[in-house]
MMTF fields as JSON, N, C-alpha, C and O atoms, coordinates in Angstrom:
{
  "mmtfVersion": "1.0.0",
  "mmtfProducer": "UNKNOWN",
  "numBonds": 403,
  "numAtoms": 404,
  "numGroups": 101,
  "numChains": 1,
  "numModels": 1,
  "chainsPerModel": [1],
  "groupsPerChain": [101],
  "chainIdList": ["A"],
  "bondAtomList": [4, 2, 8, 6, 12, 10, 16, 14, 20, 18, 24, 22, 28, 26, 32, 30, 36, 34, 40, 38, 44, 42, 48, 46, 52, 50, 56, 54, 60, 58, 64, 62, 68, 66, 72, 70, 76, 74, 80, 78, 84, 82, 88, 86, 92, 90, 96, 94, 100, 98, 104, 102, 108, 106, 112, 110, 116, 114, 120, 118, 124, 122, 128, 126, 132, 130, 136, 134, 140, 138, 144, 142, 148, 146, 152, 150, 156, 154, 160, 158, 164, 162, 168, 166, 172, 170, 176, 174, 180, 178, 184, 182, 188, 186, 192, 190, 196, 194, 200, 198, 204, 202, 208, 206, 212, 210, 216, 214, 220, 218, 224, 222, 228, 226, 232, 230, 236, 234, 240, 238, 244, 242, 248, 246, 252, 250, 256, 254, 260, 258, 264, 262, 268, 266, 272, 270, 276, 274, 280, 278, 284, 282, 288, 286, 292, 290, 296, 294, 300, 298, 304, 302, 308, 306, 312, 310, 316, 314, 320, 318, 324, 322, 328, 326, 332, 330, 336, 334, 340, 338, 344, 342, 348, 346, 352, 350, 356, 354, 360, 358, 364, 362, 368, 366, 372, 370, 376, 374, 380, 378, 384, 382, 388, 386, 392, 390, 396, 394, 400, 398],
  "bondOrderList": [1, 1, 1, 1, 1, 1, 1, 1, 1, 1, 1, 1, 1, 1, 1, 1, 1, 1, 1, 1, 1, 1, 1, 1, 1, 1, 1, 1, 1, 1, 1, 1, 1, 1, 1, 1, 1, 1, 1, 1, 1, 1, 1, 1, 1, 1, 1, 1, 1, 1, 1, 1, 1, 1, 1, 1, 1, 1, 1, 1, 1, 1, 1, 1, 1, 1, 1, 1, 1, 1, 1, 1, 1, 1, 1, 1, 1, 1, 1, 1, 1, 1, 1, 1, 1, 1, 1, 1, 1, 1, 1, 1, 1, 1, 1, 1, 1, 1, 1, 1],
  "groupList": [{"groupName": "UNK", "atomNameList": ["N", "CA", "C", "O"], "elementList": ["N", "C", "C", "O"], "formalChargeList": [0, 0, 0, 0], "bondAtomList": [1, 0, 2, 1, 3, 2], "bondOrderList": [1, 1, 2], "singleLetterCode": "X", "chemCompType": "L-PEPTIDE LINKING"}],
  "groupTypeList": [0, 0, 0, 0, 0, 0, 0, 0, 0, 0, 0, 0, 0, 0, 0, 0, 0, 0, 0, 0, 0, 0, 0, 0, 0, 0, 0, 0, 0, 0, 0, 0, 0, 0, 0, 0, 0, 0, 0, 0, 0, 0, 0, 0, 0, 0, 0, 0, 0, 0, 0, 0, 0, 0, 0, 0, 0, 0, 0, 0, 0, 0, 0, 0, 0, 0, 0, 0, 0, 0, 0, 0, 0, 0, 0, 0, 0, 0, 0, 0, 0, 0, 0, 0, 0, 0, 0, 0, 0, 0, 0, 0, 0, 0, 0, 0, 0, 0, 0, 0, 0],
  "groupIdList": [1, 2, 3, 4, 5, 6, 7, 8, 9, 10, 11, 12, 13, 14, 15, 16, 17, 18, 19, 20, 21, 22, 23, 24, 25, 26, 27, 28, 29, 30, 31, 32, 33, 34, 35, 36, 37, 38, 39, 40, 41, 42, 43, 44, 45, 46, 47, 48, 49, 50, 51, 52, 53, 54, 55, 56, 57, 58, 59, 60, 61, 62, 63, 64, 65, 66, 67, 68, 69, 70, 71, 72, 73, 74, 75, 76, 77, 78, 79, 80, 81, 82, 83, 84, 85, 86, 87, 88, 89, 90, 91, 92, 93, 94, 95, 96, 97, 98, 99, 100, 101],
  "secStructList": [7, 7, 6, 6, 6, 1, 2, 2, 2, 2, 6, 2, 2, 2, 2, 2, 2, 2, 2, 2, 2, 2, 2, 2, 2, 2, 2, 2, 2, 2, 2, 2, 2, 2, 2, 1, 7, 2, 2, 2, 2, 6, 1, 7, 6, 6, 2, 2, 2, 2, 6, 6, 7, 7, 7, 2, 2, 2, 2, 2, 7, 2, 2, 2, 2, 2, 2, 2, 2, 2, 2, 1, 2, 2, 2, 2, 4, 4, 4, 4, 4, 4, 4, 4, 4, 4, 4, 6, 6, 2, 2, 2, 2, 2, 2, 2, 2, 2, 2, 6, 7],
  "xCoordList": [-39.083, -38.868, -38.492, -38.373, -38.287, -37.939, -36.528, -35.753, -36.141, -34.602, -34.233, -33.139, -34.514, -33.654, -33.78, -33.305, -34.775, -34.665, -33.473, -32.453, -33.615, -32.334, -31.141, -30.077, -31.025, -29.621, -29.191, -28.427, -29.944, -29.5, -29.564, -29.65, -29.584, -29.365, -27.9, -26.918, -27.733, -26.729, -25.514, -24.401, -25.687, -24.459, -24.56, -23.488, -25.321, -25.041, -24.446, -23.952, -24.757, -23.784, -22.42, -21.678, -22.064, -20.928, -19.984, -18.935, -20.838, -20.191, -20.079, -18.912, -20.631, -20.32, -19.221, -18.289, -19.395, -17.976, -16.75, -15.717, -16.75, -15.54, -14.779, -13.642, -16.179, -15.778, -15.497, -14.508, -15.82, -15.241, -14.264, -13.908, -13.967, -12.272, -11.661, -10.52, -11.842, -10.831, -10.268, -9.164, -10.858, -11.09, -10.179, -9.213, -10.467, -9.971, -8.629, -7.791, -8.109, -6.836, -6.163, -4.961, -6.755, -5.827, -5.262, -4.177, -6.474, -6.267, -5.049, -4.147, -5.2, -4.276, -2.922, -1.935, -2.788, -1.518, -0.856, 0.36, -1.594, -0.913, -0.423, 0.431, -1.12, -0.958, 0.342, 1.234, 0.406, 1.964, 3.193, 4.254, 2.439, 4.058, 4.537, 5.474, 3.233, 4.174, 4.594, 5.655, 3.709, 4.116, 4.867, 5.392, 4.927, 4.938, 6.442, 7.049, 6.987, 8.629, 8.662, 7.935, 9.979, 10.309, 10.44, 9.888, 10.822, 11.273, 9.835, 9.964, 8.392, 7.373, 6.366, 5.71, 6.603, 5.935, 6.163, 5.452, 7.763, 8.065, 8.4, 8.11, 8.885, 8.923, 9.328, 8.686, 10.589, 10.977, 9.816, 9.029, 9.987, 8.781, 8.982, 10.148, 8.299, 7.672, 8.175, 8.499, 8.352, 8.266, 7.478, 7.788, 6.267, 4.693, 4.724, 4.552, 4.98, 5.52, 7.093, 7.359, 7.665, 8.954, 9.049, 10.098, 7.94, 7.418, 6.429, 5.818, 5.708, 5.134, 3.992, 3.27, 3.233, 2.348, 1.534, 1.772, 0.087, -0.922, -1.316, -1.565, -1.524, -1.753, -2.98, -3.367, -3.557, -4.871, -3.842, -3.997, -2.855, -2.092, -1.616, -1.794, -0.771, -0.703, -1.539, -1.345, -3.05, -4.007, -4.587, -4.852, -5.191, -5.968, -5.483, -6.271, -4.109, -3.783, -3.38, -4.084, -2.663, -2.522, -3.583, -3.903, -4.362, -5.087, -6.687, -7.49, -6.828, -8.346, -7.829, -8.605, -6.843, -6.675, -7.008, -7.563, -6.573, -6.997, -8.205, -8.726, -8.829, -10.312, -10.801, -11.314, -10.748, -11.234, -11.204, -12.287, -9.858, -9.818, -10.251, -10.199, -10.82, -11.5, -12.779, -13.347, -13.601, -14.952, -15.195, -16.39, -13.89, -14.893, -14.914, -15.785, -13.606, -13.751, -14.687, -14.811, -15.489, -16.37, -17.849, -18.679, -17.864, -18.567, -18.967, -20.008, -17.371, -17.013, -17.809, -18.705, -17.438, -18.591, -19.887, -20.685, -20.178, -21.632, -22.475, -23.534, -21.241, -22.248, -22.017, -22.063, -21.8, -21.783, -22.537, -22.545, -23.531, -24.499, -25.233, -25.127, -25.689, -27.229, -26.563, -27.306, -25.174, -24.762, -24.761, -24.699, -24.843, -24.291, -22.723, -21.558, -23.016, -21.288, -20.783, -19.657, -21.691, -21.526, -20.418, -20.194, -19.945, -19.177, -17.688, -16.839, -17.751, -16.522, -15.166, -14.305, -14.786, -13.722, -13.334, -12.428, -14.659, -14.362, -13.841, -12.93, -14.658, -14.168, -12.87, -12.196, -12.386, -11.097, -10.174, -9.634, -10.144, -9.782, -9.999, -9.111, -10.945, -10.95, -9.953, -9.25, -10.147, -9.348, -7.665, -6.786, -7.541, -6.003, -5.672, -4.482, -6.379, -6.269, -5.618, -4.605, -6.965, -7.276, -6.146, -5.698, -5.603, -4.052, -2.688, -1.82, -2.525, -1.898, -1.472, -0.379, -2.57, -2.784, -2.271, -2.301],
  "yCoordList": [10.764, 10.841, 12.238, 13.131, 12.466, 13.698, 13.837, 12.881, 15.23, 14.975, 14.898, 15.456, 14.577, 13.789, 12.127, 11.36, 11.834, 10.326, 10.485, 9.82, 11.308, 11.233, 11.731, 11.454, 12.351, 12.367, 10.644, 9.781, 10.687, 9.359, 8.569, 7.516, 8.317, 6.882, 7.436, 6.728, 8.996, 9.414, 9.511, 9.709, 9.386, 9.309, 7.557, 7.186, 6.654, 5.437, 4.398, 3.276, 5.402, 5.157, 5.551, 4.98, 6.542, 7.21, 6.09, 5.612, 5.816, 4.83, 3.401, 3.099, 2.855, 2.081, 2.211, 1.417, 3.131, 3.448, 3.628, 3.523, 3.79, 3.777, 2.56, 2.125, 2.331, 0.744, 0.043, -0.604, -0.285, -0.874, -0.599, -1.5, 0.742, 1.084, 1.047, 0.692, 1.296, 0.751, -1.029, -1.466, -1.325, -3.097, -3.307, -4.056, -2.553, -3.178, -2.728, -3.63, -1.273, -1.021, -1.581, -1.663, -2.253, -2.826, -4.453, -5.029, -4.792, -5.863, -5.769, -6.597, -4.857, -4.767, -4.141, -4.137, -3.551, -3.171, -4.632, -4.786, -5.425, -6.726, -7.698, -8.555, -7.483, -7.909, -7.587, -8.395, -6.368, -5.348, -6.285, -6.808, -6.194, -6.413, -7.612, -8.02, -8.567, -9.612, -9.726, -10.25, -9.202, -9.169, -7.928, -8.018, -6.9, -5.59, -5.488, -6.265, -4.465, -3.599, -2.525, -1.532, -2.984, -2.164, -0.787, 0.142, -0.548, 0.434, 1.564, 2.787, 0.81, 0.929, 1.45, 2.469, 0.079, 0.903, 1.042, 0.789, 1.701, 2.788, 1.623, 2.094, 0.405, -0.095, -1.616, -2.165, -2.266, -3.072, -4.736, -5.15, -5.393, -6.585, -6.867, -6.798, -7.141, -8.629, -8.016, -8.705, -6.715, -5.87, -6.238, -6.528, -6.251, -6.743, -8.098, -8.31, -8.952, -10.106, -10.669, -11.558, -9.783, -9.76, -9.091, -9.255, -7.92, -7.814, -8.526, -8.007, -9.344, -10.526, -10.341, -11.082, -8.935, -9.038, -9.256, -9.085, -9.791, -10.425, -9.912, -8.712, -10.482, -10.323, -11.023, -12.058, -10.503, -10.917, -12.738, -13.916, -11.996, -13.276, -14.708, -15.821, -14.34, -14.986, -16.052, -17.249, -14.911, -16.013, -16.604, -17.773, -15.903, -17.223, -17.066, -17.12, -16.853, -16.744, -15.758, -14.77, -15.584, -14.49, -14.126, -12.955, -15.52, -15.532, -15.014, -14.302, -15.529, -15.509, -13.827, -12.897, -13.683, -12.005, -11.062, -9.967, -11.67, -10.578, -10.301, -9.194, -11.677, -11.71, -10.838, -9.783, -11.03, -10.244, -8.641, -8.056, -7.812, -6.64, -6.179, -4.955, -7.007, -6.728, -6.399, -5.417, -7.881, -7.672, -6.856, -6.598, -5.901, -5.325, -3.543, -2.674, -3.557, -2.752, -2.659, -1.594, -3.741, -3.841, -3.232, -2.828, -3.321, -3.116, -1.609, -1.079, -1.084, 0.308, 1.051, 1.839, 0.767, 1.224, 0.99, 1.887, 0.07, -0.061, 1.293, 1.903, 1.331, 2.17, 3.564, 4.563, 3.597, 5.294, 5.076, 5.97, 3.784, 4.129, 5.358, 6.05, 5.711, 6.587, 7.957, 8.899, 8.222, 9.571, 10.235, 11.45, 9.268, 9.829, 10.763, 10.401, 11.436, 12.27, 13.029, 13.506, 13.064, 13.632, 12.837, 13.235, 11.978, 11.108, 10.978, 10.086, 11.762, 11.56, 11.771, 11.66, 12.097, 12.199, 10.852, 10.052, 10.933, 9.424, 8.159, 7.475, 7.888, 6.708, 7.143, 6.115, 7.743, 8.489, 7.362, 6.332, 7.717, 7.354, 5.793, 5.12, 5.186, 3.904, 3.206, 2.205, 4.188, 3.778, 3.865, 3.099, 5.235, 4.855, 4.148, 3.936, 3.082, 1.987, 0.883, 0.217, 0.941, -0.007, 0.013, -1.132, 0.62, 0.816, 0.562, 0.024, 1.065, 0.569, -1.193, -1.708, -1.726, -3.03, -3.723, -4.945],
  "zCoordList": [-5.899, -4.476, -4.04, -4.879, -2.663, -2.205, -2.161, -2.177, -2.096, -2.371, -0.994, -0.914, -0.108, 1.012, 1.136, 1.973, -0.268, -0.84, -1.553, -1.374, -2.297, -3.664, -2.859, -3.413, -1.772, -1.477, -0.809, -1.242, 0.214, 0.367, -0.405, 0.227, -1.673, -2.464, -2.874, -2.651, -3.613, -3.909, -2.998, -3.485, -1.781, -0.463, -0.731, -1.209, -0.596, -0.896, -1.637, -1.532, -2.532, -3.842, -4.029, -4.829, -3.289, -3.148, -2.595, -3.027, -1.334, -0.273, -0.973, -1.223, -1.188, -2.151, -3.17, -3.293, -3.781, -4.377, -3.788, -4.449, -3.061, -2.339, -1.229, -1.046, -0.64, -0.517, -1.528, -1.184, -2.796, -3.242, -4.689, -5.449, -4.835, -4.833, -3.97, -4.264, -2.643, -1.95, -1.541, -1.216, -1.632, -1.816, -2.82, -2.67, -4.089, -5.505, -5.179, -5.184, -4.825, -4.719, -3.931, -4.185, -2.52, -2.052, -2.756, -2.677, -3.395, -3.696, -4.968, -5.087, -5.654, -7.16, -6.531, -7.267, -5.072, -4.356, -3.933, -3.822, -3.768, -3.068, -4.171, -3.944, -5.609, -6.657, -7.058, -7.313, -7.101, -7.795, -6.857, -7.2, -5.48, -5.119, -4.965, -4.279, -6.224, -6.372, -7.685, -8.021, -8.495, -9.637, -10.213, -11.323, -9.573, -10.583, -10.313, -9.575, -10.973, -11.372, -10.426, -10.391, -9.355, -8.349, -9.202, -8.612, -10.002, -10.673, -11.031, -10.981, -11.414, -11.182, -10.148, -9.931, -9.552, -8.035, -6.979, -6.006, -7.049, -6.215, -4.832, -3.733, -4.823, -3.538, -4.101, -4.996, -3.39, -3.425, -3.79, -2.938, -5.127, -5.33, -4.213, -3.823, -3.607, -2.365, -1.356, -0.389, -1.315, 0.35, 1.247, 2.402, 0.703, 1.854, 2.594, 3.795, 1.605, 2.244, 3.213, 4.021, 2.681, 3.412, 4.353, 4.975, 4.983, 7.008, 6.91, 7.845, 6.527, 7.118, 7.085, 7.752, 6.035, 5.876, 5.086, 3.89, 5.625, 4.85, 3.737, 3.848, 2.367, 1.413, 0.94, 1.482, -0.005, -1.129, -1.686, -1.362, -2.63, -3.038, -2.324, -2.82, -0.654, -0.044, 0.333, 0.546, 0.376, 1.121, 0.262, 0.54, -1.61, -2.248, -3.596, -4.54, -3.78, -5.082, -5.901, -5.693, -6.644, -7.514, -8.397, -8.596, -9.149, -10.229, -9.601, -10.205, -8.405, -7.158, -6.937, -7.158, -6.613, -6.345, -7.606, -7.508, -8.828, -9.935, -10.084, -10.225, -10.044, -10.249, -9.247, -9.621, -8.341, -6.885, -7.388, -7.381, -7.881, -8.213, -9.299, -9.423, -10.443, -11.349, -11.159, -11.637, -9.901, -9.844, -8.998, -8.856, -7.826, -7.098, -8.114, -8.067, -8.931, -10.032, -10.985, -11.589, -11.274, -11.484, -11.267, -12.081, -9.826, -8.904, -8.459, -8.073, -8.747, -8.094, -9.316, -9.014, -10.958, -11.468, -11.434, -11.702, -11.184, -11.214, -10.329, -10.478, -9.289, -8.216, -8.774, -8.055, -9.908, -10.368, -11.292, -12.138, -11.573, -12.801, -12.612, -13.624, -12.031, -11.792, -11.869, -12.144, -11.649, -12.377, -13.39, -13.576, -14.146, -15.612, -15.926, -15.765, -16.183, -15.938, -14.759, -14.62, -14.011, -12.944, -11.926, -10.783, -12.365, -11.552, -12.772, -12.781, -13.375, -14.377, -13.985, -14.857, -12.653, -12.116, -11.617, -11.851, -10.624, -10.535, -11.123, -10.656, -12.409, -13.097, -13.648, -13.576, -13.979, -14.501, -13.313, -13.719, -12.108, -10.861, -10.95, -10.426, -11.478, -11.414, -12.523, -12.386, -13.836, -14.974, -14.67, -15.064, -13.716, -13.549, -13.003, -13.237, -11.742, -11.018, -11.561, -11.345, -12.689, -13.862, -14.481, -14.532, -14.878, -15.852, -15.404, -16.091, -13.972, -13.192, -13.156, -12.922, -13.429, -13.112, -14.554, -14.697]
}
């Protein structure tokens, strides 16, 4: 293709990636603060829920929420197949997510 084919698949992919790290992080943020160590992450367990706000967990589970941040982590790599290393910052970024969790 022409490279104003290949940029746009490569901006698409980008976007994609980022939609869905951001998806996954929020989802593994709503996770922490029910499960994780104040001491950890930096903010009182069950802060989010205690101003009243909506959560991944609240609404379908803790166990439906993990899954959720795995597959859209999942996902978030997928959309960096076609890089090859050129995206190695990136997944780095997904792995510390990933570790986090």
């Amino acid at each position: 293709g022409t490279f104003k084919d290949k940029r746009a698949r490569f901006l698409a992919a980008l976007d994609r990636y980022g939609q869905e790290i951001g998806f996954a992080f929020q989802v593994q943020d709503d996770v922490l603060d029910v499960l994780g160590d104040t001491a950890v992450i930096g903010k009182p367990q069950g802060s989010d829920s205690a101003r009243g706000k909506p959560t991944y967990p609240a609404l379908v589970g803790i166990g439906e929420s993990q899954r959720l941040a795995r597959l859209h982590m999942q996902c978030a790599i997928d959309a960096l197949a076609g890089f090859d290393g050129r995206a190695d910052v990136l997944m780095r970024t997904l792995l510390m997510i990933e570790a986090i969790g």
